[in-house]
C-alpha positions in Angstrom: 32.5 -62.2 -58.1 31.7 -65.5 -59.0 34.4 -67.4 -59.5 35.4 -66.2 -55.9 35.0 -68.5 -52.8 31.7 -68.6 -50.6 34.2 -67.5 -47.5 35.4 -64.6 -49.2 31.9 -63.2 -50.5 30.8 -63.3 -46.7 33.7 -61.5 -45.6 32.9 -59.0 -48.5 32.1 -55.2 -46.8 29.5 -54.5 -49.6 27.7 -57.8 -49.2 28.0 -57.1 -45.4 26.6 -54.0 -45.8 24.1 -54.9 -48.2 22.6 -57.5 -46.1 23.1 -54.9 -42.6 20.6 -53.0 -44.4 18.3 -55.9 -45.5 18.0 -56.9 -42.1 17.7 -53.7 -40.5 14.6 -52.9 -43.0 12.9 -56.3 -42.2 13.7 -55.8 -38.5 11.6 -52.4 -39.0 8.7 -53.9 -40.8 7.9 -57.2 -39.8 9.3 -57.3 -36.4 6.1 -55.7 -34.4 3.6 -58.2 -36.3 6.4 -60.9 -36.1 6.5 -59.5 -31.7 2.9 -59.9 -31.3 2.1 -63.4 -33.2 4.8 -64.6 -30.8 4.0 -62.9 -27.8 0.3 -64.1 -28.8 0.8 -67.8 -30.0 0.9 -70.6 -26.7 4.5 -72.2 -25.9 3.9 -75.3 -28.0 3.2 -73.5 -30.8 6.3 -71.5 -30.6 8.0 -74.5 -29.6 6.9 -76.1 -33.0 7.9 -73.5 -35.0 11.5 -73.4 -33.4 11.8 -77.3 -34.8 10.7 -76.6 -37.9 13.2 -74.0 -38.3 16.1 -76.8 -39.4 17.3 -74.9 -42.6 15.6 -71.9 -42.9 18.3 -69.8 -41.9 19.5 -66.6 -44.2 20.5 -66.9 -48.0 23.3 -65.3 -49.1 23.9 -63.0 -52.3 24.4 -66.4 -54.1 21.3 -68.2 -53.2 23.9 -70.9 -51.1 22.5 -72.2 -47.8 24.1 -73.2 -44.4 22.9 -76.1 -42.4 21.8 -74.3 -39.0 21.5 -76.4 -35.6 18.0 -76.4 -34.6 18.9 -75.9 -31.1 21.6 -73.3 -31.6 19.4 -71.3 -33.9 16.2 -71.5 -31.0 18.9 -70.3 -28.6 20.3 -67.6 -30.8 17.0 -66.3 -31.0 16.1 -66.3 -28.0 18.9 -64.2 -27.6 18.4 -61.7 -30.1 14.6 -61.5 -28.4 16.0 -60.9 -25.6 18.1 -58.4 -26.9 15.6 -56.5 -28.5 12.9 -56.3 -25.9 16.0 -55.1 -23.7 16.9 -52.7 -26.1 13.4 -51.8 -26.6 12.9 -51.7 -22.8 15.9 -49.1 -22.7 14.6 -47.1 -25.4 11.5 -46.7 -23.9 13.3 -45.8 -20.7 14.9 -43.0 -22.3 11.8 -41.8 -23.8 10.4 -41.4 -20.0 13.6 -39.8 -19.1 13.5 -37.2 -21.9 9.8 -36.7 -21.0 10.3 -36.7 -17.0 13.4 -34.2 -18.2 11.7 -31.6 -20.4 8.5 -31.4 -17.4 11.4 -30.4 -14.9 12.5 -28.0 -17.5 9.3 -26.5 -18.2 8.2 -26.8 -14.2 11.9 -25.2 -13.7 10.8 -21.9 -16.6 7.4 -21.6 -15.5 7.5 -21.8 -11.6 9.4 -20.8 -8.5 9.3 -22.5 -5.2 9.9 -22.5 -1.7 9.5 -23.6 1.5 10.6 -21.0 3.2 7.2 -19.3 3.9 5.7 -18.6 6.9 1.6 -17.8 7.7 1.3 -14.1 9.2 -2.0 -11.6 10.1 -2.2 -8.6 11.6 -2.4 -9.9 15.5 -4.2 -7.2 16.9 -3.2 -6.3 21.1 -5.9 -5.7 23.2 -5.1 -3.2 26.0 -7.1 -1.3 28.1 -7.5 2.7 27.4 -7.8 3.5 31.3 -6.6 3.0 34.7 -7.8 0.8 36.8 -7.9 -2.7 38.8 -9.2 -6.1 36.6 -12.5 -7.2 38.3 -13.1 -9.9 35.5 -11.3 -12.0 32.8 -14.0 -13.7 30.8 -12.1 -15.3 27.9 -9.3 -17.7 27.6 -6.1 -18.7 25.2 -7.4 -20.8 22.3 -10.9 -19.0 22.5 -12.7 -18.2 19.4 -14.4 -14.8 19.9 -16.0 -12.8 17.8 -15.7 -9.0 17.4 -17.5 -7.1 20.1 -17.1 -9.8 22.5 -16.7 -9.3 26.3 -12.7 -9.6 26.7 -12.2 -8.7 29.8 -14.1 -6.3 32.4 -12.4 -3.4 35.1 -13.7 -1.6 38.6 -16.4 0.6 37.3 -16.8 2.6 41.0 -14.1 5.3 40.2 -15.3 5.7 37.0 -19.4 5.9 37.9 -18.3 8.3 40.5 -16.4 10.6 37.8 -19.9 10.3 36.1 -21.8 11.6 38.8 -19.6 14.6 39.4 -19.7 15.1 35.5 -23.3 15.3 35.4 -23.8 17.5 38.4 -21.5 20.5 37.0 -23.1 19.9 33.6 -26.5 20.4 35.7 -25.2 23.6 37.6 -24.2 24.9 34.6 -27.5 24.5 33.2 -29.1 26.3 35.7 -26.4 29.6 35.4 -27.0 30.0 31.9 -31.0 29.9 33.0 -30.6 32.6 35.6 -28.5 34.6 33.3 -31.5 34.2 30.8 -33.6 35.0 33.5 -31.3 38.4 34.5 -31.2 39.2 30.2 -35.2 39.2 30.7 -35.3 41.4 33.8 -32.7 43.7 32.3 -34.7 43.7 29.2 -38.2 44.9 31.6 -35.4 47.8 33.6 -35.1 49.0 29.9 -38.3 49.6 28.9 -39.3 51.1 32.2 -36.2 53.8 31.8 -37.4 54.6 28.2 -41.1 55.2 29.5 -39.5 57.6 32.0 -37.2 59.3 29.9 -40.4 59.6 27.3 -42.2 61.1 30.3 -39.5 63.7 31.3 -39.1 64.4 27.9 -43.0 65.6 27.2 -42.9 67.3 30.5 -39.5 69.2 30.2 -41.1 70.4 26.6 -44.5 71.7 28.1 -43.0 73.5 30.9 -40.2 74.9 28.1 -42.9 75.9 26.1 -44.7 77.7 29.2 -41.7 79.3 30.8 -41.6 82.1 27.6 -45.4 83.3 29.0 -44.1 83.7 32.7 -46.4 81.1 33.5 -43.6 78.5 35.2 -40.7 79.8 37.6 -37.2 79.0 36.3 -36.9 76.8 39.3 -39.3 74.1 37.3 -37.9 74.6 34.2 -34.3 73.5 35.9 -35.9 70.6 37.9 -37.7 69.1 34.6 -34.3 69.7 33.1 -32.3 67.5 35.6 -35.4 65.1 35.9 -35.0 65.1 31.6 -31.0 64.1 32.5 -31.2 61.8 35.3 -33.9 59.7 32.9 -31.4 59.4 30.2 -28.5 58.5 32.8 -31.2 55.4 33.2 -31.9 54.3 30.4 -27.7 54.2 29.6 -27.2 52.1 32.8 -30.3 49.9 31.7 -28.7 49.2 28.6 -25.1 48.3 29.5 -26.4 46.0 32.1 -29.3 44.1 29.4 -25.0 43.9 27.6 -23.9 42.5 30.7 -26.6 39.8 31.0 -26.4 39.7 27.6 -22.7 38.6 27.0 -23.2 36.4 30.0 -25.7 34.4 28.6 -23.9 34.3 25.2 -26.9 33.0 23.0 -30.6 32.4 22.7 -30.0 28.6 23.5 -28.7 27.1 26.4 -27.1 24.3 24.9 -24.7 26.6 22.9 -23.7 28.4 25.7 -19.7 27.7 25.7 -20.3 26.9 29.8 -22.7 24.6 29.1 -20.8 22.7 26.1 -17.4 22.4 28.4 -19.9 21.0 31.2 -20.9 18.4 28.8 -18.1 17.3 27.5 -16.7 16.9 30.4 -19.5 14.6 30.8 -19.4 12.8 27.8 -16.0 12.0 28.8 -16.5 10.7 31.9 -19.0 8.3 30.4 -17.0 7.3 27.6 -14.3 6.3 30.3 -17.0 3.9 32.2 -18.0 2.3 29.1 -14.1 2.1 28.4 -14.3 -0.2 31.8 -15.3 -3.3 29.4 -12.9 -4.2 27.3 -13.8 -5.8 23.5 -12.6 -7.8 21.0 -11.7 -5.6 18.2 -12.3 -8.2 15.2 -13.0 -11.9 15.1 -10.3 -14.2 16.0 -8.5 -16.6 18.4 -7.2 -15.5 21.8 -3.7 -15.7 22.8 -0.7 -14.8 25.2 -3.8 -13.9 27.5 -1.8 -12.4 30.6 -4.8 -10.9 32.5 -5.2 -11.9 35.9 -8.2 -10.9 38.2 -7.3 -8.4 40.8 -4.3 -7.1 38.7 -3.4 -3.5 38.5 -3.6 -2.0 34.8 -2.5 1.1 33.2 -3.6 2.8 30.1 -2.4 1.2 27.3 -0.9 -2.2 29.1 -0.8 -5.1 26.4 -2.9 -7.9 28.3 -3.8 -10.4 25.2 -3.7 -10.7 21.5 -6.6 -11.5 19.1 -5.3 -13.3 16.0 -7.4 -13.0 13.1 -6.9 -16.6 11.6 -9.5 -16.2 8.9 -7.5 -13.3 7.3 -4.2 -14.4 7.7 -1.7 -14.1 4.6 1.6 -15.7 3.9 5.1 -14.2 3.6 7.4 -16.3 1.4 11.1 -15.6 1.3 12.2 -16.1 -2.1 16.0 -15.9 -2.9 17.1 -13.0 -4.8 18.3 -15.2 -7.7 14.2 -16.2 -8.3 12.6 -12.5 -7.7 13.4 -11.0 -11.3 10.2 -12.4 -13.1 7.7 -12.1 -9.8 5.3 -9.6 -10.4 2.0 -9.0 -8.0 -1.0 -10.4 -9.6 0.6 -13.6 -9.9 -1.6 -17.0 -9.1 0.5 -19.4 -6.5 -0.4 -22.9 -4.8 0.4 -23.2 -1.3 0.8 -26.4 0.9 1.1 -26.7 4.9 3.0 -29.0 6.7 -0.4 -28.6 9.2 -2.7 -30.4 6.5 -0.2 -31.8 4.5 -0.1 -32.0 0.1 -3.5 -33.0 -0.4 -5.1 -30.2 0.9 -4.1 -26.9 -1.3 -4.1 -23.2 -1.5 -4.8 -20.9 -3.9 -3.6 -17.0 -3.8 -2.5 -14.7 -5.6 1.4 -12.4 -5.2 0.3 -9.1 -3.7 3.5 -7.5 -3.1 7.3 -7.9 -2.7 8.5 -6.3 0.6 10.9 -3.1 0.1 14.2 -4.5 1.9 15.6 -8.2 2.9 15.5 -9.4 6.8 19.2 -8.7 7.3 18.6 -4.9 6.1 16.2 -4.9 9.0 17.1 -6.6 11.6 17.9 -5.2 15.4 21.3 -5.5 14.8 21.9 -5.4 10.9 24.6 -7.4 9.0 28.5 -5.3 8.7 29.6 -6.1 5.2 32.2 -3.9 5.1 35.0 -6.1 7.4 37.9 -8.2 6.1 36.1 -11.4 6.6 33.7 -11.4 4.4 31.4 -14.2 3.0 28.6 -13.6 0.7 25.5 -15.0 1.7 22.6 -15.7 -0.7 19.7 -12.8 0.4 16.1 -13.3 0.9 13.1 -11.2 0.3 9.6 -11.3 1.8 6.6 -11.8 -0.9 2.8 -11.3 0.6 1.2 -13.7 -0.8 -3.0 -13.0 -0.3 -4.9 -16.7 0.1 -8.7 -17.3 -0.6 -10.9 -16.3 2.1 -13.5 -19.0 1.5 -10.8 -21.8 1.3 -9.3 -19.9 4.8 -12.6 -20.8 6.1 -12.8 -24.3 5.4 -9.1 -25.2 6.3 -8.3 -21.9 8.9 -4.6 -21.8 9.7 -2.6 -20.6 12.3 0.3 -18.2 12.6 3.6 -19.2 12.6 2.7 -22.7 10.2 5.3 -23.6 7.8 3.8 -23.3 4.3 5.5 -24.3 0.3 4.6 -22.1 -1.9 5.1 -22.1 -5.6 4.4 -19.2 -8.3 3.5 -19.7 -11.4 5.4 -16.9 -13.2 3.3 -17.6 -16.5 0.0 -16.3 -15.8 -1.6 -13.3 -15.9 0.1 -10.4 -13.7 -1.0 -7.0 -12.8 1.9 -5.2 -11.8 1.6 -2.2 -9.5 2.2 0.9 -11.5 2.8 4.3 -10.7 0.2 7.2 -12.1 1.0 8.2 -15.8 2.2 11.8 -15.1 0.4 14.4 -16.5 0.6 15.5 -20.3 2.6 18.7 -20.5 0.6 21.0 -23.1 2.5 21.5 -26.4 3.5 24.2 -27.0 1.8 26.7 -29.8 3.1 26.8 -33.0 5.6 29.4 -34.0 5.4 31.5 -37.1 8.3 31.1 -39.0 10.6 34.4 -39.2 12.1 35.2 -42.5 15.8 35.8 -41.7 16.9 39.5 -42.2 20.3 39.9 -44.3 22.9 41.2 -42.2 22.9 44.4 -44.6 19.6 45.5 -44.4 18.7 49.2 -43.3 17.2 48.6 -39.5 15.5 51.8 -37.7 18.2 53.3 -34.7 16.5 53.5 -31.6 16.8 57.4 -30.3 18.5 57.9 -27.1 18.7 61.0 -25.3 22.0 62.9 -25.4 22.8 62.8 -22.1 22.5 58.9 -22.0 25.9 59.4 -23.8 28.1 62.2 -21.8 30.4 60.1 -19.4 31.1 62.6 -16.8 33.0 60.9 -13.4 33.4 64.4 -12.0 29.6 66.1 -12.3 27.1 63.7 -10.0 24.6 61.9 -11.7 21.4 64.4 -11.6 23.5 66.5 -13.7 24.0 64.0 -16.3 21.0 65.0 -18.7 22.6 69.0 -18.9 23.7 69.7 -22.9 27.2 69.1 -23.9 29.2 71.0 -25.9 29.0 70.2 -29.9 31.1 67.2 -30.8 34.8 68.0 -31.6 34.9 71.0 -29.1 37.0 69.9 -25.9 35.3 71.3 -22.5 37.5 72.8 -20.4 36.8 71.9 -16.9 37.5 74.0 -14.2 39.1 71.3 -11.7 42.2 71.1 -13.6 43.2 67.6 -11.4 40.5 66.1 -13.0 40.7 66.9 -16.7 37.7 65.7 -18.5 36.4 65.7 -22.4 32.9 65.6 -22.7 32.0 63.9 -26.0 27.7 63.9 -27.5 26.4 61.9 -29.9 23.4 62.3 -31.8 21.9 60.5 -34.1 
């Protein structure tokens, strides 16, 4: 390679290659301490040491040198500076693109979004639970109440006079289950007074009996002491049904228990329960709306007249697409955003359930798939997603607010799980039976001999009579219905 020419030993691939890889090992070492004593040192200075560079330009395998123009060689480096922090500048470029590109991925695994979610509650209708006319309406739409609160009040005359009435039956019944008391009492006294006289015609009927054998008392006395003896007993059986009389009237020792009584008072209670009913109440805490109650206005029972929304336990139902619903599980932790306060307020909840059917299943008039001109349509399904009370309370929402949500399908879930069913108790071991040879000797069961005569003619009571000995034909007496009774004994 020596004797060859300088021209040819540059255009050599080996020497090429050789000095490809001798720059590219120098560009890797020196070039971030060469970078920074450049980037470092003032214009002059780099200016200076672009004039000195007049031949210090590469050696070759030979140790030849070229003359190199001072300003070609300062622009030619520029150039490759600029080349390299370009290149640089691109390769850092890609870095953030890889980086930027794996977060989407991992974002793209980990989470599911949408901004198809909408802020629910459970609105509650207030409507009255009587008849009657609106004499007050003391709330408003976009009033905060709280529960308990004085919603809206009706005409309490029909009902106070329903009260009144009420109270005087319950009154009169009272005093009938007194009187009846009263008449159980007296029947009680008519009683006693009957016994005392049958006890006293009793005693006299015996003394005259026992004087009538001496001839001392006519037979007329002894017949009048025996009808006065039977007329006392007639008295004291007509003084005891009516005590049973008074008795099943009254029905008790109490007079609240009488059954009278008790109807009496419930139909009081009811009548009081319907003029408390007269002042309607909010039945939670909440915001009033689609307040349609107007003073003087006719109202029947159960006539929606507002709505209470409770805003401070309001939940959100996100419709995910089918495609993202396979790794949702309730338990889930999920972020939520509102249009209302915008990103840099946010939500925290958790997934609480997935609904049991899409909106098109149930919808008033439901989708017909089964037509010629079909197009499938991506479905959606309604999550409940529970938010945090406390942050409810700082930020309240409303119904109806458009909300992004995003689950994060990585944390901890607590799927809803059936009951494990009950263990089923094993069953006791079995002894294992030794198997019996087919030829062993096993003990005939002894049937009666009759269990074995086949008779079609002779009716079944007769069936047990004994048979002629085996091999003997019976000769039967019906001679269209031949027969040959056959016993077997064992």
């Amino acid at each position: 390679m020596a004797g060859l020419p300088l021209q040819s030993l540059e255009k050599c691939p080996v020497n090429k290659a050789f000095r490809l890889a001798r720059g590219a090992s120098l560009y890797v070492i020196f070039t971030p301490l060469r970078l920074k004593k450049w980037l470092t040192a003032p214009r002059k200075k780099r200016d200076g040491w672009v004039a000195k560079m007049g031949y210090s330009g590469p050696i070759d395998t030979l140790g030849a040198t070229r003359p190199v123009d001072p300003e070609a060689d300062a622009a030619d480096r520029r150039a490759k500076w600029r080349r390299r922090l370009l290149f640089g500048f691109f390769v850092v470029l890609v870095l953030i693109a890889s980086a930027v590109g794996v977060r989407m991925f991992d974002q793209y695994q980990r989470f599911v979004t949408t901004d198809d979610a909408y802020v629910d509650a459970q609105v509650a209708e207030v409507a009255p639970l009587i008849d009657g006319t609106i004499a007050e309406v003391a709330v408003h739409d976009t009033q905060s109440v709280k529960r308990g609160d004085l919603l809206l009040k009706l005409d309490r005359a029909d009902a106070q006079l329903m009260v009144d009435q009420a109270r005087a039956i319950y009154e009169q019944a009272v005093r009938r289950v007194e009187q009846g008391m009263a008449n159980v009492h007296a029947a009680e006294a008519g009683l006693a007074a009957r016994q005392s006289d049958l006890a006293r015609a009793t005693l006299d009927f015996k003394r005259r009996d026992s004087l009538a054998r001496t001839g001392a008392v006519s037979g007329e006395e002894i017949s009048a002491a025996r009808n006065a003896l039977e007329n006392a007993r007639s008295g004291v059986a007509m003084a005891e049904q009516a005590l049973a009389a008074q008795q099943a009237l009254v029905g008790g020792a109490e007079v609240e228990q009488n059954p009278e009584v008790r109807a009496a008072k419930a139909a009081l209670d009811r009548a009081e329960l319907d003029l408390k009913r007269t002042e309607v109440r909010s039945p939670l805490d909440g915001i009033v709306a689609q307040n349609k109650a107007q003073i003087g206005q006719r109202v029947r029972n159960g006539m929606p007249l507002m709505s209470v929304v409770p805003v401070h336990d309001a939940h959100v139902n996100a419709n995910f697409k089918e495609v993202q619903l396979d790794r949702i599980r309730p338990g889930q932790k999920v972020t939520l955003t509102s249009d209302l306060y915008g990103k840099s307020v946010v939500y925290h909840g958790k997934v609480a359930g997935v609904s049991g059917g899409t909106g098109a299943a149930f919808a008033v008039i439901p989708a017909q798939n089964a037509t010629g001109n079909w197009i499938k349509v991506v479905q959606r399904l309604p999550v409940r997603i529970a938010l945090d009370p406390a942050e409810l309370a700082k930020k309240p929402l409303r119904v109806g607010l458009s909300m992004t949500v995003t689950v994060d399908l990585e944390a901890d879930a607590k799927p809803v799980r059936a009951a494990p069913a009950p263990a089923k108790p094993k069953p006791a071991p079995v002894a294992a039976k030794k198997p019996t040879p087919f030829f062993a000797e096993k003990p005939m069961p002894k049937v009666p001999l009759g269990a074995f005569v086949i008779d079609p003619v002779t009716p079944p009571k007769t069936q047990a009579a004994p048979a002629p000995k085996a091999a003997e034909a019976a000769p039967v007496k019906d001679a269209a219905a031949p027969l040959l009774r056959t016993a077997v004994s064992y």
